[in-house]
N, C-alpha and C positions, 0 to 999 in steps of 0.2 A: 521761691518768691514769684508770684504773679503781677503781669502788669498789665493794665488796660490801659490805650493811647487812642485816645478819640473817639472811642470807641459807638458805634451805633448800629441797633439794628431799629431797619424801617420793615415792614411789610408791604405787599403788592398794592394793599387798600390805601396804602398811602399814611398809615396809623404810626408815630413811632413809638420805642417801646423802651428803647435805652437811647438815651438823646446826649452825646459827647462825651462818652464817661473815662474821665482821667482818674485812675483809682491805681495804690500799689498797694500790694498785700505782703507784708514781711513775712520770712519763710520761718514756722514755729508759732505763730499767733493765730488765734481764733475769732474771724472777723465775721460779725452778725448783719446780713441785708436788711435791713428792717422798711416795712412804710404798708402804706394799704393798697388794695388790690389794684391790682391794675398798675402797677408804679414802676414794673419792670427788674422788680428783686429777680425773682425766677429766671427767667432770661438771663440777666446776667449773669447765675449761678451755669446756669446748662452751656451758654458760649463758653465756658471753661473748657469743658469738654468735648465741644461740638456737637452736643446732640441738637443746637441753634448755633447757625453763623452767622456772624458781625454782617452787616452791611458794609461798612465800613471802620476805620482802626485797625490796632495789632494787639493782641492779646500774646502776651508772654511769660513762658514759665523758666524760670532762671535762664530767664536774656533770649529764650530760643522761641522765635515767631509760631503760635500753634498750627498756625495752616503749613507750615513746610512740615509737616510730623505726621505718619501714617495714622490714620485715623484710630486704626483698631488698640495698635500701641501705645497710644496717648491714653484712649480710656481704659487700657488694664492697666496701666501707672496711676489711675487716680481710683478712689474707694469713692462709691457713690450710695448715700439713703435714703430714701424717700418715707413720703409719710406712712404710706399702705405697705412698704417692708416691701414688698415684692417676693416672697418664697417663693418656692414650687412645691404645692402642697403633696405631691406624690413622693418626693424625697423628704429622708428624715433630716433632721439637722444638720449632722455632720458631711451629709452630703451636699446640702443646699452652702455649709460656710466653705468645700473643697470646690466647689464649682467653677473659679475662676482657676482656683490650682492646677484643674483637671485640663481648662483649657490650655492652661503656659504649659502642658504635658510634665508635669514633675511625675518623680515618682513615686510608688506607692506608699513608699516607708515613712518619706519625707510630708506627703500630706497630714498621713495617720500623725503624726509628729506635731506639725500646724494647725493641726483642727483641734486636738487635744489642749496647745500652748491658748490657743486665742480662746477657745469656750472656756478655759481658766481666767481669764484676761475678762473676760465679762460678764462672769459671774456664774457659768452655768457649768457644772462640773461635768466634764460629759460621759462620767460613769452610769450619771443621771440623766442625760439631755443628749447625747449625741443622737441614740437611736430612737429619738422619739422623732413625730410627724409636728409640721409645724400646726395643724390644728389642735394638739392636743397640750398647746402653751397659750397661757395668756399674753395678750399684745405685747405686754410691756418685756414678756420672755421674749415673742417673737422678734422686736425694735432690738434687741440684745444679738438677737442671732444676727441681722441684719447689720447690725456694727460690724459680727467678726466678722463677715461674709466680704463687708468694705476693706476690712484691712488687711485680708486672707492673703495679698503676695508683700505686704510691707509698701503700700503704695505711696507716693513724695506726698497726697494731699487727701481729706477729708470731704467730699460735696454731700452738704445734709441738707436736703429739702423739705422744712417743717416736718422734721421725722418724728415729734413725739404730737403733733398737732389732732391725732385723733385718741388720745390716750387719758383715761382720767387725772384730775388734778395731783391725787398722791401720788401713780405709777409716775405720773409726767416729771414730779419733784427727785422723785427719786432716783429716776430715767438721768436727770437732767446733775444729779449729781455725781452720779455714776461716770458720766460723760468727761466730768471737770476729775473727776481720779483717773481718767484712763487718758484725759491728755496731760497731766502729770509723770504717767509712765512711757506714754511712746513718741508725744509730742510734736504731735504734724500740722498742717497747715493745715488750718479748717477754714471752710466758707460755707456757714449756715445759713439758709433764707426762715426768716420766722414773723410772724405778725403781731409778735408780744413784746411789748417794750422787755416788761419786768424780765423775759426768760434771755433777751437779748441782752441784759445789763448782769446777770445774774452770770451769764456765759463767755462773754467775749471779752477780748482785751481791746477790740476796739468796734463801732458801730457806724454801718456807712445807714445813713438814715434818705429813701427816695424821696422825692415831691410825686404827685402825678406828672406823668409825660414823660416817667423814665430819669431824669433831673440829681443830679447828687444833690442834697439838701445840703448835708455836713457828715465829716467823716471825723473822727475822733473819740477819742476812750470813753466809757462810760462816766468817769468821773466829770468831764470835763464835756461831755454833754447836757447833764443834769446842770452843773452849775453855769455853762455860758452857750444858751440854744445861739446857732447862728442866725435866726430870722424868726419874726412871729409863726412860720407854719410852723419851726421846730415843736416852739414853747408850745403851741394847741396841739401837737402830734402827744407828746409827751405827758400832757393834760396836770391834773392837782397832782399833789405830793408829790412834788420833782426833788425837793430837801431833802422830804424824808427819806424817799428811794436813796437816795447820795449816801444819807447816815450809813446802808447797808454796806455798802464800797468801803469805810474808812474802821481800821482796829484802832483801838486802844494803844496799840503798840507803834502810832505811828504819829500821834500826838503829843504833845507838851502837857502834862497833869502838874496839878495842885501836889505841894507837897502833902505829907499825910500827916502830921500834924495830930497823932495818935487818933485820928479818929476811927470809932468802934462801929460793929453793925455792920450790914451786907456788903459781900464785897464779890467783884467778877476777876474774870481773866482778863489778863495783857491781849488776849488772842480775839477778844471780843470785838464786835463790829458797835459803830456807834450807834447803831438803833439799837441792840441789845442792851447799851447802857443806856440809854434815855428812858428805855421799859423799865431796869433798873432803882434809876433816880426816881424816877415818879413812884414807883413802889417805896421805895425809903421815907420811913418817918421825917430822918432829918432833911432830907431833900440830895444826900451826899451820899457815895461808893465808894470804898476802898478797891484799889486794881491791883491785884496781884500779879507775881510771876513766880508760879510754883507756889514754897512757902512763904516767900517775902513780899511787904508791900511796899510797889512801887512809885504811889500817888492815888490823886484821889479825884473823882470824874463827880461835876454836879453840872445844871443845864448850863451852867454859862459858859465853862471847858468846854460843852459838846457845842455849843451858839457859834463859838470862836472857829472850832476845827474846821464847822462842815459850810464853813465862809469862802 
């Protein structure tokens, strides 16, 4: 768990950049910095680690103040990714994900071991990838390597600094799903800085959204940003289709349906999000869906089901 407590950093100029920030991060969830430049997401990602120190506050990770913690220590406990991946292009993969191994001095069997479990773990077999150079991977191979390389000692937390932010839109989606499968299997504390609402809503379980001037705007779930912005900047940060982005948030399976009433014709999964039904319904002649689970149907979705849910 991380905690911020008043946290502020000023600069010499006199500029501040994190202006009082009371923020807790529960340990297991994945919380997305979002706002526009200048707003002091980044900062407050890198004070995690102290590669920036607090001017003032206490920043703490499960209850332990980070400034009493040996500097070097604290950062091989946390897994860090930036946008540019950072490799070393003269080492091939498996050497660039044991890197940090090499330094905690493990040995040699036990890397070989680790490097093998994690380049499984993220997609890159490394029958096929270990011994290659990181130039001869496309980005979104390299942002992969660059994962296990973060997680190479099993570190308490995740820091991703717009890591998929120079990646095309499909490698990014797919980047980005990859991500949500592999904090399903290892399940660490992530603190992502990102500039994209949509990848921040798509990602996190919860969103500290900046003001300028460093500012907490509002901290809370995706869902519950979309339907209640705390202040006018929220609502303009967030811009049009803030409903329909919500529809994405909410399954089938977690609303109240029409009974089904035999009715014939298209029908989806329980597992479906409600914009996949509303795409749906307006495809439907009759204006209505049947929603299955497996072979059974278990109700039936038309816009006014979907009007009620996403209220």
């Amino acid at each position: 768990m991380i905690t911020f407590e008043g946290v502020t950093k000023r600069y010499g100029n006199g500029k501040i950049a994190v202006d009082h920030l009371d923020l807790t991060i529960q340990s297991g969830e994945a919380v997305m910095l979002v706002g526009p430049s200048g707003c002091g997401k980044t900062t407050t990602l890198k004070m995690i680690n102290r590669l920036i120190e607090p001017s003032e506050g206490v920043i703490a990770i499960d209850g332990v103040d980070t400034q009493t913690r040996d500097v070097t220590e604290l950062r091989r406990s946390i897994g860090y990714v930036i946008q540019q991946v950072g490799l070393f292009p003269h080492l091939n993969v498996g050497d660039n994900v044991a890197t940090v191994m090499k330094l905690a001095k493990w040995d040699k069997a036990r890397i070989r071991g680790r490097v093998e479990e994690l380049l499984e773990l993220v997609g890159l077999p490394p029958d096929d990838f270990a011994k290659r150079l990181p130039g001869e991977l496309s980005g979104g191979q390299q942002q992969r390597v660059g994962v296990a390389r973060a997680l190479a000692i099993d570190p308490l937390m995740l820091l991703m600094d717009e890591p998929f932010g120079a990646i095309d839109p499909i490698t990014r989606d797919r980047l980005q799903d990859e991500l949500l499968r592999l904090q399903r299997v290892v399940r660490k504390t992530i603190v992502f800085v990102t500039h994209d609402i949509d990848e921040a809503i798509k990602l996190g379980d919860r969103i500290a959204l900046f003001h300028p001037g460093g500012l907490l705007a509002q901290f809370s779930t995706p869902a519950e940003l979309l339907a209640r912005p705390a202040s006018p900047y929220v609502e303009e940060f967030l811009g049009g289709g803030r409903m329909v982005r919500r529809l994405s948030l909410i399954t089938l399976s977690q609303i109240q349906l029409d009974p089904t009433d035999g009715v014939d014709g298209p029908s989806i999964g329980a597992a479906a999000t409600l914009r996949d039904a509303l795409d749906a319904v307006l495809r439907s002649p009759t204006g209505r869906v049947r929603v299955t689970d497996g072979d059974a149907a278990v109700g039936v979705v038309d816009a006014d089901t979907i009007r009620r849910a996403s209220q």
